[in-house]
mmCIF entry with sequence, helices, sheets and N, C-alpha, C, O atoms, coordinates in Angstrom:
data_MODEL
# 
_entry.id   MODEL 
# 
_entity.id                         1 
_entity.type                       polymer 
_entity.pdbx_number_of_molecules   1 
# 
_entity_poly.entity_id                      1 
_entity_poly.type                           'polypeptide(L)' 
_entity_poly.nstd_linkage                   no 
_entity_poly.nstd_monomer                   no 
_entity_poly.pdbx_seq_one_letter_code       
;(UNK)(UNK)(UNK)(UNK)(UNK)(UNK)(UNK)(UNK)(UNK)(UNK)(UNK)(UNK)(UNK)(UNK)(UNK)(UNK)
(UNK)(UNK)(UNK)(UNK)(UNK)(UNK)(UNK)(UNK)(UNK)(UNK)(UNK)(UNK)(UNK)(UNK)(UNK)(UNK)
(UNK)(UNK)(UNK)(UNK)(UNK)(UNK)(UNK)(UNK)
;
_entity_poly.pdbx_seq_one_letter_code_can   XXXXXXXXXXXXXXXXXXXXXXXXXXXXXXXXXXXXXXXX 
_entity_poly.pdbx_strand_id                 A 
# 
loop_
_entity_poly_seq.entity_id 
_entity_poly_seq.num 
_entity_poly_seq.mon_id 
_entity_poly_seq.hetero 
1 1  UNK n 
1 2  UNK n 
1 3  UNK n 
1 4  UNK n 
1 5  UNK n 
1 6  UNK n 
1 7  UNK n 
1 8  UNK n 
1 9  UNK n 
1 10 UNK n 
1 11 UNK n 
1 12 UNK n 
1 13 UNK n 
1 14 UNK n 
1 15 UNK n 
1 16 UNK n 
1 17 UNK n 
1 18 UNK n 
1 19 UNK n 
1 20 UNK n 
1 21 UNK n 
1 22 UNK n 
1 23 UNK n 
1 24 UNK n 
1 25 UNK n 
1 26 UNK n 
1 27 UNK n 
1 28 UNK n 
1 29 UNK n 
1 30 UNK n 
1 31 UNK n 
1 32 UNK n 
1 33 UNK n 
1 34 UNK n 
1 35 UNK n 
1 36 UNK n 
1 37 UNK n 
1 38 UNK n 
1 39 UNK n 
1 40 UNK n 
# 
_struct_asym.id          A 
_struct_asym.entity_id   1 
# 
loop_
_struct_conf.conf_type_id 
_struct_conf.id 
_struct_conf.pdbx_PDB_helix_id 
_struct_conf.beg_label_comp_id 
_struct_conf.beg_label_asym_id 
_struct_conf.beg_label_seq_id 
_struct_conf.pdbx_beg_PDB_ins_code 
_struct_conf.end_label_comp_id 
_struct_conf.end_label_asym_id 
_struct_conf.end_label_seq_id 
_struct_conf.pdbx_end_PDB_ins_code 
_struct_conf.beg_auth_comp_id 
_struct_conf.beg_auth_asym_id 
_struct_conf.beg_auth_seq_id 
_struct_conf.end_auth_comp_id 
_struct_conf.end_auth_asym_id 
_struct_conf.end_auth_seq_id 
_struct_conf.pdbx_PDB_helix_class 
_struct_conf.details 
_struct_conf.pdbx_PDB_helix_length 
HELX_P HELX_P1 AA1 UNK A 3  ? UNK A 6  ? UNK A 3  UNK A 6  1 ? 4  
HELX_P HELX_P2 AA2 UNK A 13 ? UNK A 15 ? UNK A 13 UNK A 15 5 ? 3  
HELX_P HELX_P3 AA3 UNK A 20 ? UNK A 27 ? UNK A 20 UNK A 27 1 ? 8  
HELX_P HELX_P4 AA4 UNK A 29 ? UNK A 38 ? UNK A 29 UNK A 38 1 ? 10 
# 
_struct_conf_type.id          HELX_P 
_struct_conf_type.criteria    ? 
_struct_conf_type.reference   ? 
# 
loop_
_atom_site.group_PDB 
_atom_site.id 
_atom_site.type_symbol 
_atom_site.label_atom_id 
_atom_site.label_alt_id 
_atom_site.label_comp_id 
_atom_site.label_asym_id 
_atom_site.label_entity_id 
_atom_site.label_seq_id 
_atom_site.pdbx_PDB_ins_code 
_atom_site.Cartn_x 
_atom_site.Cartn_y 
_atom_site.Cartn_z 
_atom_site.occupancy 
_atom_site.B_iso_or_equiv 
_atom_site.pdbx_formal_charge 
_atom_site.auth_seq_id 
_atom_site.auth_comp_id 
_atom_site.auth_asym_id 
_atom_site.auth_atom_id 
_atom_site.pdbx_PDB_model_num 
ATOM 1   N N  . UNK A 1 1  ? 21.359 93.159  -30.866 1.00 0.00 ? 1  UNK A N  1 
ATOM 2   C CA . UNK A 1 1  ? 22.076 92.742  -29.680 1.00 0.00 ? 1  UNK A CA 1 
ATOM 3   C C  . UNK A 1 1  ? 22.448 93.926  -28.798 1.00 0.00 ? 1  UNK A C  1 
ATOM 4   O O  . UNK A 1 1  ? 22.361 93.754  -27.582 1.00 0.00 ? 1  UNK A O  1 
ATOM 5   N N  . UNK A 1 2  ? 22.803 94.967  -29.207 1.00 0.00 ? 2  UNK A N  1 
ATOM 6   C CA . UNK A 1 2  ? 23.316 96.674  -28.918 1.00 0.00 ? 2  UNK A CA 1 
ATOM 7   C C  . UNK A 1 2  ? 21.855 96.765  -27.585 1.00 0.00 ? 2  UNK A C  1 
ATOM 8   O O  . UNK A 1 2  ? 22.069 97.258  -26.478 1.00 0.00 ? 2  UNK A O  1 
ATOM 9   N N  . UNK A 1 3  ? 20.854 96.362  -27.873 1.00 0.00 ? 3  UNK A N  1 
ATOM 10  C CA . UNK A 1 3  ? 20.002 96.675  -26.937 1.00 0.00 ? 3  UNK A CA 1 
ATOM 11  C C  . UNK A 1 3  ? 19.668 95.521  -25.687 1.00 0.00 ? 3  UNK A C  1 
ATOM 12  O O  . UNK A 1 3  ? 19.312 95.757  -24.532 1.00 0.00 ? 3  UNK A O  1 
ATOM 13  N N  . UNK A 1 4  ? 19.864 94.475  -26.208 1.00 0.00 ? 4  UNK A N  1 
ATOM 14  C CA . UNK A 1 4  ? 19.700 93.833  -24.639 1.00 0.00 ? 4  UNK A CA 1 
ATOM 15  C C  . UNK A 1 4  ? 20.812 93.911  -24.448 1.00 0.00 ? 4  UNK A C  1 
ATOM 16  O O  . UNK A 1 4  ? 21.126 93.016  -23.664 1.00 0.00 ? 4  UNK A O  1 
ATOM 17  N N  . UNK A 1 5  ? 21.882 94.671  -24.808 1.00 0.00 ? 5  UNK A N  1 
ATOM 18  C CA . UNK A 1 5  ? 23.460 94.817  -23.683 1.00 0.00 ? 5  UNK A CA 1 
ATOM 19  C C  . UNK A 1 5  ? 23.149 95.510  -23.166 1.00 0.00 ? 5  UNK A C  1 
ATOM 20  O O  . UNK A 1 5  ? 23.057 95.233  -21.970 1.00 0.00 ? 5  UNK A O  1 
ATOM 21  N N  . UNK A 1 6  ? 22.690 97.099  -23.630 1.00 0.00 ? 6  UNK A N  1 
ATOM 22  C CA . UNK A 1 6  ? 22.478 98.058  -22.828 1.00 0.00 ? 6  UNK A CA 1 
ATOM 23  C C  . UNK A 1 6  ? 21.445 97.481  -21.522 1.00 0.00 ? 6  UNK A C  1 
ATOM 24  O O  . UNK A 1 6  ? 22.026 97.327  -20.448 1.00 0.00 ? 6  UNK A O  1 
ATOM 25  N N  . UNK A 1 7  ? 19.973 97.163  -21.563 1.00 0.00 ? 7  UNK A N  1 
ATOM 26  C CA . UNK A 1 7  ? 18.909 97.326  -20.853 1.00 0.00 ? 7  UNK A CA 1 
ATOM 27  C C  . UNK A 1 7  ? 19.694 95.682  -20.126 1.00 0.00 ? 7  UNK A C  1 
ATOM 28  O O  . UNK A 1 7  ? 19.052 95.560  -19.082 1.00 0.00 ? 7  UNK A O  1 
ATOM 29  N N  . UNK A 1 8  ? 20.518 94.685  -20.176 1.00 0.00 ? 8  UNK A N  1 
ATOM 30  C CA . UNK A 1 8  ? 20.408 93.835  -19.082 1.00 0.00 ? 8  UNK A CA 1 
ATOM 31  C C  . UNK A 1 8  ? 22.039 93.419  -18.529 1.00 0.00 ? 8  UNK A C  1 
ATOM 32  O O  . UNK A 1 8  ? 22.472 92.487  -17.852 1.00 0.00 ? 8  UNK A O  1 
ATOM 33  N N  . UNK A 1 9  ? 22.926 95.082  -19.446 1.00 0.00 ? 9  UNK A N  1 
ATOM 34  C CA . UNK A 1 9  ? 24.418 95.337  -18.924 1.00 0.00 ? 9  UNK A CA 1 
ATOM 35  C C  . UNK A 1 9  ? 25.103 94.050  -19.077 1.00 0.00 ? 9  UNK A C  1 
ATOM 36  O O  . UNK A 1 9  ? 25.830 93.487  -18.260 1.00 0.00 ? 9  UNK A O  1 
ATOM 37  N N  . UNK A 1 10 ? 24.705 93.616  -20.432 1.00 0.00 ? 10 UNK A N  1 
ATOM 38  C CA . UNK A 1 10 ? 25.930 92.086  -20.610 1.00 0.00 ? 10 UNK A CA 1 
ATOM 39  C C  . UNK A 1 10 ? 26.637 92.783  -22.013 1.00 0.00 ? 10 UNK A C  1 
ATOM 40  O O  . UNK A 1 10 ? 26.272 93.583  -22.874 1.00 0.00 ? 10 UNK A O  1 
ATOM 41  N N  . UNK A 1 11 ? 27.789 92.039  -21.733 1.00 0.00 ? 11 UNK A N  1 
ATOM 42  C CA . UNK A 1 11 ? 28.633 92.370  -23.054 1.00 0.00 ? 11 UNK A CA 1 
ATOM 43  C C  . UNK A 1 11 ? 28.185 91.597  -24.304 1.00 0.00 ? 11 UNK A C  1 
ATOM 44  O O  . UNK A 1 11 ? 27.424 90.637  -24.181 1.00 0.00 ? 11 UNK A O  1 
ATOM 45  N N  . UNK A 1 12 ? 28.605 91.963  -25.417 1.00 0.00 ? 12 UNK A N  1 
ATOM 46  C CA . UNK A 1 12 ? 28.125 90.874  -26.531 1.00 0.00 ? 12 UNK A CA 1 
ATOM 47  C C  . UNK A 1 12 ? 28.349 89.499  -26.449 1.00 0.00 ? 12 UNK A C  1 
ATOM 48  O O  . UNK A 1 12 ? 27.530 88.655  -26.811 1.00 0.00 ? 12 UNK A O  1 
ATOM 49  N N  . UNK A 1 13 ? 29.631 89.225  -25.899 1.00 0.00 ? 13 UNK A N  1 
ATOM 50  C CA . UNK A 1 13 ? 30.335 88.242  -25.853 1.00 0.00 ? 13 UNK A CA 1 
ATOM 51  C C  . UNK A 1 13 ? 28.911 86.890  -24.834 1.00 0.00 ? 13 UNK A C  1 
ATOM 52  O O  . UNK A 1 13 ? 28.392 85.838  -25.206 1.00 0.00 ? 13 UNK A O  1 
ATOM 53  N N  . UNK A 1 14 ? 28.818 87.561  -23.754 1.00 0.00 ? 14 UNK A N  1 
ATOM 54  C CA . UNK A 1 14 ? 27.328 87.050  -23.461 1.00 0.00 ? 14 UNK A CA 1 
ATOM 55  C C  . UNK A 1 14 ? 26.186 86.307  -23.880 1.00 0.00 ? 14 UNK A C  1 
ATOM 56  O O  . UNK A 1 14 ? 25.518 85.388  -23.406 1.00 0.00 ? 14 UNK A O  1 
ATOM 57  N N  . UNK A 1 15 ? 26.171 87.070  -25.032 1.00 0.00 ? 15 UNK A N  1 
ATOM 58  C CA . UNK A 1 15 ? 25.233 86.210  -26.532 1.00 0.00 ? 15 UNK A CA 1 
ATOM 59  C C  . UNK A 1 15 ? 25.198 86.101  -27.358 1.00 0.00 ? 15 UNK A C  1 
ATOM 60  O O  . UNK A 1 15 ? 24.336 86.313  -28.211 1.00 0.00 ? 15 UNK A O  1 
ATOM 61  N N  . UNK A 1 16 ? 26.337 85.654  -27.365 1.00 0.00 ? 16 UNK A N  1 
ATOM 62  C CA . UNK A 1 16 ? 27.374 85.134  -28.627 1.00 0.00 ? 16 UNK A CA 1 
ATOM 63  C C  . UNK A 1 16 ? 26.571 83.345  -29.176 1.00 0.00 ? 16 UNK A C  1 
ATOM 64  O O  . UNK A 1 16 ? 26.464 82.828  -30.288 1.00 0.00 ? 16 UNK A O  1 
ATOM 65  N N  . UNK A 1 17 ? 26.217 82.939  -27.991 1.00 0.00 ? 17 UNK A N  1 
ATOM 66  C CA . UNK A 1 17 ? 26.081 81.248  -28.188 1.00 0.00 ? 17 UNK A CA 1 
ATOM 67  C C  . UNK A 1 17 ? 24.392 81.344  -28.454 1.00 0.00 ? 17 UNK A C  1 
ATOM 68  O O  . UNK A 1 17 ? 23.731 80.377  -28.831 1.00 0.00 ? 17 UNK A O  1 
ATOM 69  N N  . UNK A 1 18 ? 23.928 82.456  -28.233 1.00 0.00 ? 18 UNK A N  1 
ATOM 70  C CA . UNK A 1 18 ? 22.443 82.647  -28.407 1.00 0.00 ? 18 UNK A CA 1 
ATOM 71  C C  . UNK A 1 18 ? 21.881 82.062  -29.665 1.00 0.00 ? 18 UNK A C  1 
ATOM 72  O O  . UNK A 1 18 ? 22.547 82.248  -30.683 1.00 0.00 ? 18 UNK A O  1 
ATOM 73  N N  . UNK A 1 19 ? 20.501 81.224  -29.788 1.00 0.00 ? 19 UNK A N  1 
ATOM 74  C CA . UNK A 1 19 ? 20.230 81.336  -31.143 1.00 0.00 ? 19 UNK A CA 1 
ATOM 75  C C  . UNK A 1 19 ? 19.268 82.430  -31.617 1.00 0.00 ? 19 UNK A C  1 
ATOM 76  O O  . UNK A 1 19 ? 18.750 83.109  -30.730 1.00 0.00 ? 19 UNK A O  1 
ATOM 77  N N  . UNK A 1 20 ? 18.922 82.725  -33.034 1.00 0.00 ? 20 UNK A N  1 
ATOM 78  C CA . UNK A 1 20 ? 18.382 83.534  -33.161 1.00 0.00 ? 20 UNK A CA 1 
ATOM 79  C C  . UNK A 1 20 ? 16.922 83.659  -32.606 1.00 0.00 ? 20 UNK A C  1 
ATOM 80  O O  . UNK A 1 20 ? 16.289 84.707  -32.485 1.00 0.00 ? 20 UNK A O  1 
ATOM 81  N N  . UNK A 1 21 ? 16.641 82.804  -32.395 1.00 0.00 ? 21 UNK A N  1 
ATOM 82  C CA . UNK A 1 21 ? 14.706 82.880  -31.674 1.00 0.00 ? 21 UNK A CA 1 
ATOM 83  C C  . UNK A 1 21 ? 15.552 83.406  -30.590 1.00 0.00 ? 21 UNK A C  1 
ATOM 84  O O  . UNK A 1 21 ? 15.964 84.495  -30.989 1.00 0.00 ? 21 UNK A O  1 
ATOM 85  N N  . UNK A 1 22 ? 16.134 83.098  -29.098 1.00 0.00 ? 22 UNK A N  1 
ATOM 86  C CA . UNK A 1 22 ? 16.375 83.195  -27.465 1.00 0.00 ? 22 UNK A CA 1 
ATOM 87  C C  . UNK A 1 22 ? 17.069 84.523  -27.795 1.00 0.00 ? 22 UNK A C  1 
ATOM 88  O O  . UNK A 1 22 ? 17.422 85.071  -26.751 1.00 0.00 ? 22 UNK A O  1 
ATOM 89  N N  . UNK A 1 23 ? 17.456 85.389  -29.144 1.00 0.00 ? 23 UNK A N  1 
ATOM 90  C CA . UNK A 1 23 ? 18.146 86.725  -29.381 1.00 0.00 ? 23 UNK A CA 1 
ATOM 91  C C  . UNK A 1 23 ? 16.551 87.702  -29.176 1.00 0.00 ? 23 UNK A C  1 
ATOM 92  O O  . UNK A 1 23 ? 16.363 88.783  -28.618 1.00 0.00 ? 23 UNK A O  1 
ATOM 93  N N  . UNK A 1 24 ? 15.669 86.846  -29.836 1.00 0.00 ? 24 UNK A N  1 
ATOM 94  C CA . UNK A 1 24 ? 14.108 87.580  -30.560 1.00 0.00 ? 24 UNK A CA 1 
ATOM 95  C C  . UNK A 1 24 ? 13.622 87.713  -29.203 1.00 0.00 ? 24 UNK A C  1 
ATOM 96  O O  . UNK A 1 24 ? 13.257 88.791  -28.734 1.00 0.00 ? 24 UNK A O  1 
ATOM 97  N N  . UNK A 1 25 ? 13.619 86.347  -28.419 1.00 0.00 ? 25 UNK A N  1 
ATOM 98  C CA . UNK A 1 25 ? 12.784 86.881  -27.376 1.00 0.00 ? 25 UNK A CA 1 
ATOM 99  C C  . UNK A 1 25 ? 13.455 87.856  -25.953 1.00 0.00 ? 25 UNK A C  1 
ATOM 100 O O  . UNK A 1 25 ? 12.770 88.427  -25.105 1.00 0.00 ? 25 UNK A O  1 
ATOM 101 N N  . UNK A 1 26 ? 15.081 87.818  -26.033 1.00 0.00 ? 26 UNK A N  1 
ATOM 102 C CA . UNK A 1 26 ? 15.530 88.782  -24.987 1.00 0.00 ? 26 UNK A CA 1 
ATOM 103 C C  . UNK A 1 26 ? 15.469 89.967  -25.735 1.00 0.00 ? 26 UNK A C  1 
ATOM 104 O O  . UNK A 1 26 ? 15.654 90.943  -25.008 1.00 0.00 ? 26 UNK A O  1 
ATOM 105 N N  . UNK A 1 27 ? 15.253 90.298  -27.092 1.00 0.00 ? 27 UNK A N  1 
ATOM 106 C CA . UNK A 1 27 ? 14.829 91.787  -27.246 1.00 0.00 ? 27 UNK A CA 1 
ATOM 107 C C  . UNK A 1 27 ? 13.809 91.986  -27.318 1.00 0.00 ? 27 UNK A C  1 
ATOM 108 O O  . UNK A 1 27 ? 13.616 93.117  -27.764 1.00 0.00 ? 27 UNK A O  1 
ATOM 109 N N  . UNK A 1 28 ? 12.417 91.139  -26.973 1.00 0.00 ? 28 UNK A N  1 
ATOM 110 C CA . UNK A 1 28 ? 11.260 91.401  -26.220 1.00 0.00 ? 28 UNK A CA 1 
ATOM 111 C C  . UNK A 1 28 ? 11.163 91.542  -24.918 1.00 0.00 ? 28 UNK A C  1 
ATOM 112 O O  . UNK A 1 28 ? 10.058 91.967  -24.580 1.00 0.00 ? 28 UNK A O  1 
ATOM 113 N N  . UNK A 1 29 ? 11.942 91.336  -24.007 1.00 0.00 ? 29 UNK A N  1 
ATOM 114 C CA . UNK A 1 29 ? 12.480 91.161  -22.746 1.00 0.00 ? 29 UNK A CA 1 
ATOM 115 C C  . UNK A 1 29 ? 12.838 92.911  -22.809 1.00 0.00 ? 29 UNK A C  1 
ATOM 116 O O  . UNK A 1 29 ? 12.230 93.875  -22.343 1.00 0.00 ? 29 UNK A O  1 
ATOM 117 N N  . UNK A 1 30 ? 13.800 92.826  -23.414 1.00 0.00 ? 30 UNK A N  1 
ATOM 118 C CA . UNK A 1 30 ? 14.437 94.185  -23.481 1.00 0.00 ? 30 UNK A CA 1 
ATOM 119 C C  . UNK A 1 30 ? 13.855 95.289  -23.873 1.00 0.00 ? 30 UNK A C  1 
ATOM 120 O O  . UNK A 1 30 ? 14.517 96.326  -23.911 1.00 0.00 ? 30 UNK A O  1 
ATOM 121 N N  . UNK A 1 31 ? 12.258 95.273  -24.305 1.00 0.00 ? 31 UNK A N  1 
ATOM 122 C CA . UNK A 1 31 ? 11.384 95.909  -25.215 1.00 0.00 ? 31 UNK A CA 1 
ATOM 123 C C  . UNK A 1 31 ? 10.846 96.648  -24.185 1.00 0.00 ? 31 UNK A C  1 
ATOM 124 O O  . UNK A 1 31 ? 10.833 97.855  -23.946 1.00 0.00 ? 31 UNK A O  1 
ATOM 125 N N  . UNK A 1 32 ? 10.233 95.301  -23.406 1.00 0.00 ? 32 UNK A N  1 
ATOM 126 C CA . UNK A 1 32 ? 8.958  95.198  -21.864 1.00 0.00 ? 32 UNK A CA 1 
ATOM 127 C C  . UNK A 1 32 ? 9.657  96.418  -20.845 1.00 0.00 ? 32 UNK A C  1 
ATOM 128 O O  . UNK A 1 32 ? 9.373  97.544  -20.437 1.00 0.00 ? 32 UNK A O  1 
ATOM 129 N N  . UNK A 1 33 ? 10.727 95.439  -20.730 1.00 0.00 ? 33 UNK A N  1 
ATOM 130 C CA . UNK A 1 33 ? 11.802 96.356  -19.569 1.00 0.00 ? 33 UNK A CA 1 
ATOM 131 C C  . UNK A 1 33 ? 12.210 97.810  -19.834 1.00 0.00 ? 33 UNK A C  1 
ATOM 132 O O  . UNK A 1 33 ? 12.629 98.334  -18.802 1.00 0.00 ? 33 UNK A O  1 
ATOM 133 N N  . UNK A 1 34 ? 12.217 98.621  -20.896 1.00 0.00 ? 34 UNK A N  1 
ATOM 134 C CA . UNK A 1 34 ? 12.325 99.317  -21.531 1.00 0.00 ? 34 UNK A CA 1 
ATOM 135 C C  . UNK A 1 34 ? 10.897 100.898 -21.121 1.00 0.00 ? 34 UNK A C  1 
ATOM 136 O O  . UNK A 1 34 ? 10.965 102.065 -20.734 1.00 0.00 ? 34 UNK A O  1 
ATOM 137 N N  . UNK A 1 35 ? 10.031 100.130 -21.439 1.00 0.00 ? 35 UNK A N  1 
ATOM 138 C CA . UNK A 1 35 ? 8.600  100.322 -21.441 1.00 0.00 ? 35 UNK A CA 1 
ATOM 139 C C  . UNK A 1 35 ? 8.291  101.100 -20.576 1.00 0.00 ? 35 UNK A C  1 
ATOM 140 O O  . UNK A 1 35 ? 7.919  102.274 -20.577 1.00 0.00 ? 35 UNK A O  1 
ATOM 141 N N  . UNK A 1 36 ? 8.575  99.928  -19.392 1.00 0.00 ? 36 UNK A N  1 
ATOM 142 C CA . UNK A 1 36 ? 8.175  99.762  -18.256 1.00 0.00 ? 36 UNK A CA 1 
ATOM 143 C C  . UNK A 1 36 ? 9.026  100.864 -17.441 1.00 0.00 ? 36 UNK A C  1 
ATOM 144 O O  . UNK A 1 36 ? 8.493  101.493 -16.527 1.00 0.00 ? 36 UNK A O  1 
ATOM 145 N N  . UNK A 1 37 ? 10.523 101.093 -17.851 1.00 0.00 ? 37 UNK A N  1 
ATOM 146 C CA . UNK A 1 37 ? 11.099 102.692 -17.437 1.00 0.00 ? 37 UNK A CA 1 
ATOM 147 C C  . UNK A 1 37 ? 10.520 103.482 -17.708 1.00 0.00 ? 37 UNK A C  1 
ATOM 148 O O  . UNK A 1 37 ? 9.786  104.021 -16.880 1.00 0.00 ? 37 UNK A O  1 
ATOM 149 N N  . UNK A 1 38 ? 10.600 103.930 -19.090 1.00 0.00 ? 38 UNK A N  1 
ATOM 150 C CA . UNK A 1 38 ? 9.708  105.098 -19.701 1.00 0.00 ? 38 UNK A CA 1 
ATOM 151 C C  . UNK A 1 38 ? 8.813  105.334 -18.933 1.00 0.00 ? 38 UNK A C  1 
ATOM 152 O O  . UNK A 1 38 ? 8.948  106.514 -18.609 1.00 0.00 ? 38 UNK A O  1 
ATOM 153 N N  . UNK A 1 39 ? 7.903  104.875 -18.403 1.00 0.00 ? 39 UNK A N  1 
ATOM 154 C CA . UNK A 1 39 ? 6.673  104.571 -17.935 1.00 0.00 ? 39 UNK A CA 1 
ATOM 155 C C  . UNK A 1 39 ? 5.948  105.164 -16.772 1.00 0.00 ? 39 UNK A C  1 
ATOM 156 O O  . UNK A 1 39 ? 4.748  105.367 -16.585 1.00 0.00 ? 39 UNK A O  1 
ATOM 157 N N  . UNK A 1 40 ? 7.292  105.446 -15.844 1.00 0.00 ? 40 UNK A N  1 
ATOM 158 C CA . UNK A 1 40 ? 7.560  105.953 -14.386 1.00 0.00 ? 40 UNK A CA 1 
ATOM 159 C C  . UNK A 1 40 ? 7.453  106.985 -14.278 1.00 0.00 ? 40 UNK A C  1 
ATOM 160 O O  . UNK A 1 40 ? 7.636  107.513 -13.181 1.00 0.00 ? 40 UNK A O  1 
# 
């Protein structure tokens, strides 16, 4: 969770109600986006 707070600036509290798959795929989200800085 520590990482899609950082890369999309939400607090935990944010995705708290998340289930674990919609956790899996915003830290693929957060993976891409990630990447895609480095990248520049």
């Amino acid at each position: 969770m520590a990482d899609i707070a950082v890369v999309f600036h939400w607090p935990p509290q944010a995705m708290a109600g998340f289930s674990l798959s919609e956790l899996v795929e915003w830290r693929e989200r957060a993976r891409v986006r990630t990447e895609k800085q480095d990248g520049q």
